[in-house]
BAZAKE-446457 format. One record per residue (C-alpha): x, y, z; residue number from 1. Coordinates in steps of 0.02 Angstrom, whole numbers, plus 50000, padded with zeros to 5 digits. Each point is the difference from the previous one (the first is absolute). Example, Ala and Ser with C-alpha at 12.3 -4.5 7.8 and 13.67 -1.06 7.14 Angstrom:
BEGIN
PT     px     py     pz    n
PT  50615  49775  50390    1
PT  50069  50172  49967    2
% end
This chain:
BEGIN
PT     px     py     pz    n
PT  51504  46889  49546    1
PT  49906  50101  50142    2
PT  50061  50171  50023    3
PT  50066  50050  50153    4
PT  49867  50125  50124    5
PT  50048  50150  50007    6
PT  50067  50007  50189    7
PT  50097  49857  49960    8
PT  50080  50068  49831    9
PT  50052  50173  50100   10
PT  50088  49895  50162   11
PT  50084  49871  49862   12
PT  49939  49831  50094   13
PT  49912  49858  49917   14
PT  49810  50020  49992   15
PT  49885  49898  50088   16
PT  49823  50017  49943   17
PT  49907  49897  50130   18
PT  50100  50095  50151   19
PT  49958  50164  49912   20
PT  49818  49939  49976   21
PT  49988  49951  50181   22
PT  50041  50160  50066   23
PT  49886  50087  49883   24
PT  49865  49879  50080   25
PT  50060  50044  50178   26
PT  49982  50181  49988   27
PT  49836  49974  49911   28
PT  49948  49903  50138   29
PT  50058  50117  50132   30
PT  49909  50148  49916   31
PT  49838  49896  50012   32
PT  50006  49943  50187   33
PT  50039  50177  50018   34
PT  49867  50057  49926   35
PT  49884  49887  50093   36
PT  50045  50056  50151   37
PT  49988  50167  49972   38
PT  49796  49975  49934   39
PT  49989  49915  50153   40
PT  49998  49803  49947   41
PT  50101  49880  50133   42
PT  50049  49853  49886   43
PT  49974  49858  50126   44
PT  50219  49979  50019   45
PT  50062  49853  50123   46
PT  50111  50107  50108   47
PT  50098  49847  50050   48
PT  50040  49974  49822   49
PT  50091  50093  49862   50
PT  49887  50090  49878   51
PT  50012  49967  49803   52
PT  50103  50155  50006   53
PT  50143  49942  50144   54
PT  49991  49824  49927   55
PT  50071  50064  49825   56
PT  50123  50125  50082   57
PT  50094  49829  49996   58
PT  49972  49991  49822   59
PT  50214  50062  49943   60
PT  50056  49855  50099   61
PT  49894  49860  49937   62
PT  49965  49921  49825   63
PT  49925  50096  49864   64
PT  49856  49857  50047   65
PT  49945  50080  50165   66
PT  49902  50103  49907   67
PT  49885  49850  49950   68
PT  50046  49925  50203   69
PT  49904  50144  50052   70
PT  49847  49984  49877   71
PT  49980  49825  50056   72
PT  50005  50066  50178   73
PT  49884  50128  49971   74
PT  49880  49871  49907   75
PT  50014  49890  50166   76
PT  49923  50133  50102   77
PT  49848  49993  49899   78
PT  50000  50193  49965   79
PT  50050  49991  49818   80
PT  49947  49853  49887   81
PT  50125  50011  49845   82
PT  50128  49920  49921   83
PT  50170  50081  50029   84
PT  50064  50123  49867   85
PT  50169  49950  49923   86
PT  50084  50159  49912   87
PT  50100  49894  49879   88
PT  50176  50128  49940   89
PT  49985  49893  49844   90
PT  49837  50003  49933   91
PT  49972  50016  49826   92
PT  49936  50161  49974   93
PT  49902  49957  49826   94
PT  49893  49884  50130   95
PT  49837  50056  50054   96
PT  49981  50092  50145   97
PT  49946  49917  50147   98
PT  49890  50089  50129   99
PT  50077  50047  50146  100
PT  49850  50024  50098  101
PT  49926  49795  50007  102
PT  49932  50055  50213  103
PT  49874  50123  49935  104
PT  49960  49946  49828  105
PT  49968  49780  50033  106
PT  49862  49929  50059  107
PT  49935  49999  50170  108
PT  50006  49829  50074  109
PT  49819  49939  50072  110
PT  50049  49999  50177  111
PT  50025  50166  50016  112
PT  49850  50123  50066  113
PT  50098  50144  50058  114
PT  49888  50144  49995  115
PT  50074  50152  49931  116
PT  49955  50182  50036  117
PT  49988  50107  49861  118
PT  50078  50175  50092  119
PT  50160  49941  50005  120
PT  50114  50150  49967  121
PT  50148  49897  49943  122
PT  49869  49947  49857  123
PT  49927  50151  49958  124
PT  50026  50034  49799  125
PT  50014  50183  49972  126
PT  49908  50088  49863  127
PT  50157  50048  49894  128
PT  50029  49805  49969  129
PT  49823  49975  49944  130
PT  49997  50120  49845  131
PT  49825  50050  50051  132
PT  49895  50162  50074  133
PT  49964  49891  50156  134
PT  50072  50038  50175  135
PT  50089  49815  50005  136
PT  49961  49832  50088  137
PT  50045  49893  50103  138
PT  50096  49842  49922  139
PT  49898  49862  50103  140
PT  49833  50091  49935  141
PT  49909  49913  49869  142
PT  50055  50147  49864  143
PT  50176  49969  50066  144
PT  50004  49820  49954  145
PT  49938  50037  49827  146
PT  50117  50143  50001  147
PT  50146  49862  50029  148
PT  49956  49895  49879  149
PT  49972  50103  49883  150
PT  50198  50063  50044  151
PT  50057  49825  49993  152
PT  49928  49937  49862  153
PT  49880  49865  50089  154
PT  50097  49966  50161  155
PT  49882  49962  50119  156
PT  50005  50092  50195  157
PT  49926  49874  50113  158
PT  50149  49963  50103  159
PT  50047  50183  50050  160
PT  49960  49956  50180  161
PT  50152  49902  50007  162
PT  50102  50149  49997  163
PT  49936  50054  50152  164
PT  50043  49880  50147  165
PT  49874  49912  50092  166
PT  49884  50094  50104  167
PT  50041  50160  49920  168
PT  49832  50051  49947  169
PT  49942  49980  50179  170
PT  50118  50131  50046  171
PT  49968  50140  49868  172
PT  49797  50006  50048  173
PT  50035  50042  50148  174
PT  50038  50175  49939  175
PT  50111  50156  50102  176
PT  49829  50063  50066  177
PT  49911  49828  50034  178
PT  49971  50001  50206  179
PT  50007  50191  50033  180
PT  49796  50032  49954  181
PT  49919  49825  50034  182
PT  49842  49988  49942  183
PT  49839  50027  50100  184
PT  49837  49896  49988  185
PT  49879  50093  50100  186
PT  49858  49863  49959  187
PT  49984  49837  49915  188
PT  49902  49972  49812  189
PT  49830  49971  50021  190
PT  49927  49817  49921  191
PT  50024  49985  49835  192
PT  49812  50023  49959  193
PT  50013  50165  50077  194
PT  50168  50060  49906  195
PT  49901  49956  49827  196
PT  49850  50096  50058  197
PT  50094  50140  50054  198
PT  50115  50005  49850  199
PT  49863  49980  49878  200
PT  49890  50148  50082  201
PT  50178  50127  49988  202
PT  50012  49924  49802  203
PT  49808  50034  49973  204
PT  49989  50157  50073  205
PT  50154  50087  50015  206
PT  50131  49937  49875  207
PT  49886  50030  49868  208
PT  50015  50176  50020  209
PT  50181  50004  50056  210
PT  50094  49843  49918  211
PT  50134  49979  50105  212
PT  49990  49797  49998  213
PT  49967  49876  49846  214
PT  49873  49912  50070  215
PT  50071  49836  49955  216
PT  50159  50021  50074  217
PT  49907  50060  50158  218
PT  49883  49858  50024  219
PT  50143  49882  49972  220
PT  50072  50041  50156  221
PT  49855  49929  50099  222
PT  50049  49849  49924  223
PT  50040  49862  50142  224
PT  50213  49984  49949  225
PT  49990  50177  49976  226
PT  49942  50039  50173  227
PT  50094  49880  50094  228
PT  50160  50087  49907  229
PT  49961  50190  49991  230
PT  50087  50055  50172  231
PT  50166  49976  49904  232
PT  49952  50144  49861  233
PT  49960  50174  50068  234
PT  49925  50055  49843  235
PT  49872  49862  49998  236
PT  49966  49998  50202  237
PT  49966  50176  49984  238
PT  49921  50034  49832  239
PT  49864  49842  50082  240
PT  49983  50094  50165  241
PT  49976  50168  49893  242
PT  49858  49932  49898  243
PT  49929  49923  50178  244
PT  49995  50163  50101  245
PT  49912  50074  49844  246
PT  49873  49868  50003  247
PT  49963  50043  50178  248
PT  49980  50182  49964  249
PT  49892  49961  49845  250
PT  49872  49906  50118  251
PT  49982  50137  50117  252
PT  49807  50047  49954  253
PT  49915  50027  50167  254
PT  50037  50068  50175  255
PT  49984  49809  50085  256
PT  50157  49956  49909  257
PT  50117  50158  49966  258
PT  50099  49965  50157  259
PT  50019  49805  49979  260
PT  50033  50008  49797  261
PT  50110  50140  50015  262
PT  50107  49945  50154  263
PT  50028  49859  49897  264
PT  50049  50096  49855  265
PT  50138  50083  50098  266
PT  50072  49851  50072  267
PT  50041  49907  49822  268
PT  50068  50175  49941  269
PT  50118  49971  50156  270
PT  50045  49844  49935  271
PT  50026  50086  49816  272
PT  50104  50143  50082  273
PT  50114  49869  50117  274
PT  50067  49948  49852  275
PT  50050  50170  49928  276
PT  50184  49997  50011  277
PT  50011  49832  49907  278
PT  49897  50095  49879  279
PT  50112  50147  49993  280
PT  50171  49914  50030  281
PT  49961  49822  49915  282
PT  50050  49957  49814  283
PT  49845  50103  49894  284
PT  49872  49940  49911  285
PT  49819  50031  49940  286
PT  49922  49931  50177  287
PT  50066  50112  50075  288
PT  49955  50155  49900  289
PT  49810  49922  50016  290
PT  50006  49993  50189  291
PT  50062  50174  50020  292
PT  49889  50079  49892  293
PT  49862  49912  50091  294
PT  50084  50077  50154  295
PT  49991  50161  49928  296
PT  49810  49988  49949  297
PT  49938  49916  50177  298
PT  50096  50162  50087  299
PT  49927  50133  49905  300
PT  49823  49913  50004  301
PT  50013  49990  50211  302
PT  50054  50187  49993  303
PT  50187  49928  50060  304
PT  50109  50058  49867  305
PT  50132  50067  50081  306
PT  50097  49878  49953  307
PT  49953  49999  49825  308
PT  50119  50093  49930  309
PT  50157  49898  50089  310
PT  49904  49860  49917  311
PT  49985  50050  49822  312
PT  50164  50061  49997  313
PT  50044  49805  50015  314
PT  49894  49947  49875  315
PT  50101  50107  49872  316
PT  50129  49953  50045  317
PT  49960  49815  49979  318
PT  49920  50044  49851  319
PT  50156  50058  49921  320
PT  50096  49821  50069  321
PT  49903  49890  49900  322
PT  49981  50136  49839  323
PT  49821  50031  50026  324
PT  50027  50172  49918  325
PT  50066  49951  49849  326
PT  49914  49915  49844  327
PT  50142  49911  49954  328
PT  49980  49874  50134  329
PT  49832  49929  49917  330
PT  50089  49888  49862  331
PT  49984  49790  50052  332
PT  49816  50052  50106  333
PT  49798  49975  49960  334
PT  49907  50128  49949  335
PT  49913  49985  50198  336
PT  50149  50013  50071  337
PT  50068  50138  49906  338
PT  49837  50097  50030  339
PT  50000  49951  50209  340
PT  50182  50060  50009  341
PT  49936  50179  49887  342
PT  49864  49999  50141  343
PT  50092  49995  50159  344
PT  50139  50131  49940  345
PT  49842  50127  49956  346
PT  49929  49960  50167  347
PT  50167  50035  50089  348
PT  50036  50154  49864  349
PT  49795  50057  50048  350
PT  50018  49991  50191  351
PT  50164  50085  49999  352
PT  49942  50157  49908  353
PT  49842  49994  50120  354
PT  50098  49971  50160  355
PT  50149  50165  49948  356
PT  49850  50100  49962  357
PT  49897  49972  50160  358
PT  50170  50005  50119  359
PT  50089  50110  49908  360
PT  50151  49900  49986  361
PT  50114  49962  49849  362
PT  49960  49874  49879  363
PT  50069  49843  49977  364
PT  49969  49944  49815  365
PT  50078  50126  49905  366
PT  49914  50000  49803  367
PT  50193  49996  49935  368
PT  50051  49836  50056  369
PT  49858  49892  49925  370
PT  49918  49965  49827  371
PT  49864  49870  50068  372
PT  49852  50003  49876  373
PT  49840  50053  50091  374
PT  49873  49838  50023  375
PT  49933  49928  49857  376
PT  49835  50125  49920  377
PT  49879  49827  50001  378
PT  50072  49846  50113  379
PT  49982  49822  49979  380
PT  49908  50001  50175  381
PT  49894  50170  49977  382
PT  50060  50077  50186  383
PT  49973  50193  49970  384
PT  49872  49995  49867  385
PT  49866  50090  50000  386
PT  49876  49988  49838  387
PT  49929  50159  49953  388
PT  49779  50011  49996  389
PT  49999  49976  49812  390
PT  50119  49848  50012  391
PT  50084  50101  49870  392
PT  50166  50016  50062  393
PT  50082  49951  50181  394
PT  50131  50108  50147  395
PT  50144  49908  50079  396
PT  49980  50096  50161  397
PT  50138  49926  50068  398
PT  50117  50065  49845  399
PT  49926  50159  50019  400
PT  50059  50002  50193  401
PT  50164  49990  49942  402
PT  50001  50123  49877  403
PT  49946  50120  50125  404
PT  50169  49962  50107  405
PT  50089  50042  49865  406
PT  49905  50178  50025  407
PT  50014  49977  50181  408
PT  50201  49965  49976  409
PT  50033  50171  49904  410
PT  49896  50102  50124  411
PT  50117  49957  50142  412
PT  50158  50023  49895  413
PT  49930  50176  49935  414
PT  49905  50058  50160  415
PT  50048  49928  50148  416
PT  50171  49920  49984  417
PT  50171  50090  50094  418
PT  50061  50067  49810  419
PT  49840  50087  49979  420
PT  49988  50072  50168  421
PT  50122  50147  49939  422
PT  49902  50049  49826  423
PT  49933  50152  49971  424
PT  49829  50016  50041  425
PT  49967  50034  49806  426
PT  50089  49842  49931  427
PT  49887  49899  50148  428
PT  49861  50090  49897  429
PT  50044  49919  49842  430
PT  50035  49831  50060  431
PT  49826  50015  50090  432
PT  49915  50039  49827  433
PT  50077  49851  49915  434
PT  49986  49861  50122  435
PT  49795  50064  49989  436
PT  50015  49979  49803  437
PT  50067  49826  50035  438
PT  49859  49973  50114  439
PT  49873  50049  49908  440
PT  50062  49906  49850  441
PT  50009  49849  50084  442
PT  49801  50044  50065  443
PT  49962  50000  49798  444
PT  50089  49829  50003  445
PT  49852  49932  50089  446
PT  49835  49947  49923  447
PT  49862  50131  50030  448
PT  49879  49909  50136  449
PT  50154  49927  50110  450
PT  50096  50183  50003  451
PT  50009  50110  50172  452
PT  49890  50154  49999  453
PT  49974  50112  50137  454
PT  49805  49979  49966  455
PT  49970  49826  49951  456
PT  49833  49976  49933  457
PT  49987  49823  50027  458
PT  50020  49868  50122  459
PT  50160  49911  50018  460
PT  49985  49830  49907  461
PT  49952  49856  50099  462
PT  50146  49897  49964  463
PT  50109  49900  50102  464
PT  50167  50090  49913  465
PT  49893  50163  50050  466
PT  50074  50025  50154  467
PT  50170  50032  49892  468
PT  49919  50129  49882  469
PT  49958  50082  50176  470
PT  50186  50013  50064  471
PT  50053  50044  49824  472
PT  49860  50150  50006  473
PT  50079  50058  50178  474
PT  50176  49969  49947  475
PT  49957  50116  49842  476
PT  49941  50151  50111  477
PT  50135  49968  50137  478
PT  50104  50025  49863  479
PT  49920  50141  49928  480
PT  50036  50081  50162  481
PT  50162  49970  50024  482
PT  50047  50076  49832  483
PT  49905  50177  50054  484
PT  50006  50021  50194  485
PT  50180  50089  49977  486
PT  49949  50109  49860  487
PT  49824  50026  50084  488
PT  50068  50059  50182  489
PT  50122  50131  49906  490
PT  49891  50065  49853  491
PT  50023  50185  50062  492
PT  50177  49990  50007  493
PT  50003  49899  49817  494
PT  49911  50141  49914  495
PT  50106  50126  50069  496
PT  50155  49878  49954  497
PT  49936  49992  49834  498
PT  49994  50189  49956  499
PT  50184  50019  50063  500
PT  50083  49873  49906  501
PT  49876  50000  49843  502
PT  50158  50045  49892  503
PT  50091  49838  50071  504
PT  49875  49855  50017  505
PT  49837  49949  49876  506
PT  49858  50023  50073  507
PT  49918  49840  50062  508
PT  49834  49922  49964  509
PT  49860  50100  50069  510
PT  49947  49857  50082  511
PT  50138  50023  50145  512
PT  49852  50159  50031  513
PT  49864  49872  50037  514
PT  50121  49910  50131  515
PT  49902  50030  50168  516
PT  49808  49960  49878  517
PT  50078  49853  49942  518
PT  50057  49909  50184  519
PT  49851  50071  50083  520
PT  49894  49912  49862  521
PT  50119  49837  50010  522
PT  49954  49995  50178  523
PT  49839  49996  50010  524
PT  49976  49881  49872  525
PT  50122  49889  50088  526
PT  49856  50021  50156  527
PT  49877  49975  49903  528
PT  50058  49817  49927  529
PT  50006  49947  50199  530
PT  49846  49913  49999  531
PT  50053  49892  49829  532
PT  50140  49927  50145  533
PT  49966  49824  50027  534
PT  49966  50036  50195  535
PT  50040  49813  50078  536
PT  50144  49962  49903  537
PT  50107  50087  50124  538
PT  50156  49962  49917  539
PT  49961  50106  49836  540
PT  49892  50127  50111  541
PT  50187  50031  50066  542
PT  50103  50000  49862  543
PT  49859  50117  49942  544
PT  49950  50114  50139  545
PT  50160  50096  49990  546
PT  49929  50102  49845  547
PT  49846  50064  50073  548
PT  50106  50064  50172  549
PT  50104  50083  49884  550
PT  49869  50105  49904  551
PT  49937  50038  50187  552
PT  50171  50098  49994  553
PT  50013  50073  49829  554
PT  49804  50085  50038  555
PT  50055  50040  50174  556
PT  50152  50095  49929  557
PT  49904  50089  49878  558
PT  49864  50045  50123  559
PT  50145  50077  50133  560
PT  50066  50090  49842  561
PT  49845  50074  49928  562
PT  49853  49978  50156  563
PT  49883  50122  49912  564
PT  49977  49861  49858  565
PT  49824  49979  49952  566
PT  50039  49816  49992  567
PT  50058  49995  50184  568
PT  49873  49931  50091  569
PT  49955  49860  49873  570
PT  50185  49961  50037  571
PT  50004  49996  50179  572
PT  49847  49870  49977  573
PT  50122  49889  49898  574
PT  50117  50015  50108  575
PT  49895  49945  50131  576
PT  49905  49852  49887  577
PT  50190  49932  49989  578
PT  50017  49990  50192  579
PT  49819  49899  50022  580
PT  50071  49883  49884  581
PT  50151  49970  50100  582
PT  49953  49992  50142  583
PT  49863  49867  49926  584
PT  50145  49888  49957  585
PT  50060  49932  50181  586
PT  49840  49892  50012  587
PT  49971  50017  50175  588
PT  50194  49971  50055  589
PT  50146  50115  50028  590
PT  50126  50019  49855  591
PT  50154  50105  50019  592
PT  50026  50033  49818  593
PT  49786  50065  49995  594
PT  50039  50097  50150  595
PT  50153  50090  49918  596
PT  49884  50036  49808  597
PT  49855  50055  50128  598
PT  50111  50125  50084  599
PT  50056  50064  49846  600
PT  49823  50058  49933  601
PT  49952  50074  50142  602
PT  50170  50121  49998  603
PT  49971  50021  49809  604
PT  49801  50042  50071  605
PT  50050  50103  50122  606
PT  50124  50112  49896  607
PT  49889  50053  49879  608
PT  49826  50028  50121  609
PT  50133  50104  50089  610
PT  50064  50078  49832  611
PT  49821  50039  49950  612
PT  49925  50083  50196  613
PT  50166  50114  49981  614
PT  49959  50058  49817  615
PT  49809  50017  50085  616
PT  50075  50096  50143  617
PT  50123  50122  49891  618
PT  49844  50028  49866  619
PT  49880  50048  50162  620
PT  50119  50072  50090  621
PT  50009  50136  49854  622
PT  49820  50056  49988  623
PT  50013  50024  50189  624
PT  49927  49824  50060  625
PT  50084  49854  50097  626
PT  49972  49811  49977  627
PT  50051  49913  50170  628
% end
């Protein structure tokens, strides 16, 4: 004997289970049209007739068998392919239980090809369900399927498409933003001859040094399906214009052919950048991550990176949407996977340090949200390698990049970030000394021959990951400077800070002392490495350049503070080797971003000649002279 529900028990009538059932069902149901609705799904209805809903309103004045009436009708439409469910009030509850789900667990019939998107909210399976540290999945994804089956002890997922009612799928790709930024081609591919030649000159020469692609998956897009296909992925579209436009910057080696190569250049980073709001707003993934980065990189290296920061800002962001940041995510890939997915989050951690640094802008990446590993110390592919003379031992320059934005990280969180705007000029002191100790210590890190010295003894090594070692020497001494221009423009007012609050802060490292020696020594060895730059590979001459301008500025600085320096007019001659350089890079045509560095020197110049003909003029002017 069934007992009674409890509704039914409290008003005294005679339970029925199936009419209680049913209007369990019905509310269900209503909650989940609801629901579609509200995410924006428009479930195909006939408005001329009654929904599934309206039809078993009907259901109290009909036969406890309308419920299976309406299954049938259902199964006539085509949307649902399932035998009806009969809730049997009788059942023998010692009999196995039957599962109630036979839609989503039975067998796909052959005819049916619907194509299923795997961003389906409705389907999304959140990560307290999954008992693991991952961020959840979506239930039509390949882990989702195995996640099911797992759940349902072997029931198999291939018909979950007739849930959905036909033509669904077509709907939800066309997403809330699809129409408002349409995409812009500004010129077509060039022949497929010329996309492998292009691509294979960026992967030779330039991803090498900076692996943003795996060269595998890169070349496959200039596959024939791939091409005919790769307008309907941003990622791809972009991440293959990217890789073009740095092809045609690599090639520029002569005057006869800077305009030409470098027009074209531009125009497939147009097509790359038309497609930046599907980047931005379209579902994430590691394309797209790739193709900004190469954004990033192809700005700063054309002196246009205004818009860099903007731009790494999204790759962080994307970063953190597919779990790039955390090591966790690793389990189920290859070991070159796991180590091209370590490599593009360094390269996005690396340039965002660089970019916060150089703009003075906040960084994106905060060191608190991820526990990444660093790239591996010896790779299966050698990128970043560098053997030392005695074969004895080899340097992962690449590693050792991003150990040094790690460094690069703490110095704007100590020095130049808004909480440590307000410190006393003391505690700035101390923070200055250790970030050097850091520095230094990761200097030591480095084998003896490949380490940055302000007087290097020998030549760079002719290498083709040289050209690496170089930016890692100028990103050393950049850094170097940043740590002690704030201690180095105050040191009179430090020392008398010092003496008054002796009793209530340690003294520092005497090295804060040494602040102004130590950048105007940092500077001019950064000058000094300009003519290791690789002078017709204008895209790493740009990323580059930036590090000799700014020494121009550190010596000019020191010159205007101290002009009676012996060293003055050896650094007015730097100063002035860094603008022939310059102004050697526009090759004969006008360049906006060349103009701006050249204008630059010559105000840096012209402070400190002027600094130095006023000290002249004061020190004359004393014994009773005048300098005009």
């Amino acid at each position: 004997m069934n007992r009674a529900c409890e509704t039914c028990r409290r008003r005294k009538i005679k339970c029925e289970i199936i009419n209680h059932m049913i209007d369990r069902l019905e509310t269900n149901i209503r909650r989940l049209e609801s629901h579609f609705q509200k995410i924006g799904f428009h479930l195909g209805e006939d408005e001329n007739e009654p929904s599934f809903i309206e039809g078993s309103e009907q259901s109290d004045e009909s036969s406890p068998s309308s419920a299976a009436e309406n299954a049938d009708s259902i199964n006539g439409t085509g949307a649902w392919d399932s035998e009806p469910i009969h809730m049997d009030a009788q059942q023998d509850p010692s009999a196995a239980p039957q599962n109630v789900y036979p839609t989503m667990l039975k067998k796909a019939p052959d005819d049916i090809h619907t194509v299923i998107p795997e961003d389906l909210p409705c389907f999304y399976v959140p990560r307290c369900f999954t008992d693991a540290p991952n961020p959840g999945f979506s239930a039509l994804s390949p882990e989702g399927k195995k996640w099911i089956t797992n759940k349902t002890q072997g029931g198999s997922v291939g018909n979950l498409e007739s849930l959905l009612p036909l033509g669904l799928h077509q709907g939800t790709s066309q997403r809330l933003l699809e129409g408002l930024f349409p995409d812009k081609h500004f010129c077509p591919l060039p022949p497929k001859d010329e996309i492998i030649s292009l691509v294979n000159d960026y992967l030779q020469q330039f991803n090498s040094l900076i692996p943003i692609f795996q060269p595998s998956s890169l070349l496959s897009l200039c596959e024939d399906d791939n091409l005919q296909s790769i307008f309907d992925s941003p990622g791809r579209w972009a991440s293959l214009n990217v890789a073009l436009a740095m092809g045609y910057m690599l090639r520029i080696e002569n005057n006869s052919s800077v305009h030409s190569d470098r027009q074209k250049g531009w125009l497939f980073m147009k097509n790359a950048l038309g497609v930046l709001n599907g980047l931005c707003f379209g579902l994430p993934d590691l394309w797209a991550v790739q193709a900004l980065l190469g954004m990033v990189v192809f700005l700063m290296g054309t002196l246009s990176s205004q818009p860099c920061g903007y731009l790494i800002s999204s790759v962080v962001r994307i970063c953190h949407q597919i779990r790039l940041e955390r090591s966790e995510n690793e389990s189920g890939l290859c070991p070159e996977e796991v180590e091209q997915r370590r490599r593009i989050f360094w390269i996005a951690y690396c340039l965002d340090k660089e970019i916060s640094l150089r703009a003075g802008i906040p960084i994106a990446q905060r060191d608190d949200d991820m526990d990444v590993l660093l790239p591996t110390e010896i790779p299966l592919d050698n990128i970043g390698i560098m053997p030392t003379t005695d074969r004895q031992e080899t340097f992962n320059v690449l590693r050792s990049t991003c150990e040094l934005a790690l460094i690069k990280s703490q110095v704007h969180k100590h020095l130049y970030s808004v909480a440590a705007r307000d410190r006393p000029l003391v505690e700035v002191a101390g923070s200055v000394a250790m970030l050097d100790e850091k520095l230094q210590q990761w200097k030591e890190s480095i084998p003896t021959e490949f380490r940055p010295e302000p007087r290097r003894v020998s030549t760079f090594p002719q290498s083709p990951v040289a050209v690496v070692l170089l930016y890692l020497h100028l990103s050393y001494f950049n850094c170097l400077i940043a740590i002690h221009r704030i201690t180095a423009a105050q040191e009179s007012r430090l020392g008398i800070d010092l003496v008054k609050k002796s009793s209530v802060y340690t003294l520092p490292n005497q090295v804060i002392f040494m602040s102004e020696s130590l950048c105007t020594k940092a500077a001019t060895a950064s000058i000094n490495l300009i003519k290791y730059m690789p002078k017709f590979n204008i895209t790493l001459v740009g990323v580059m350049i930036y590090y000799p301008i700014f020494a121009s500025k550190t010596l000019s600085s020191t010159i205007v503070r101290n002009p009676r320096d012996a060293s003055r007019t050896y650094h007015i001659g730097l100063i002035m080797q860094v603008e022939t350089f310059v102004s050697s890079l526009a090759l004969g045509k006008p360049n906006e971003g060349i103009e701006g560095l050249l204008k630059d020197c010559a105000e840096y110049r012209s402070l400190a000649e002027a600094a130095v003909k006023k000290a002249s003029q004061i020190c004359w002017g004393r014994r009773g002279f005048y300098v005009s």
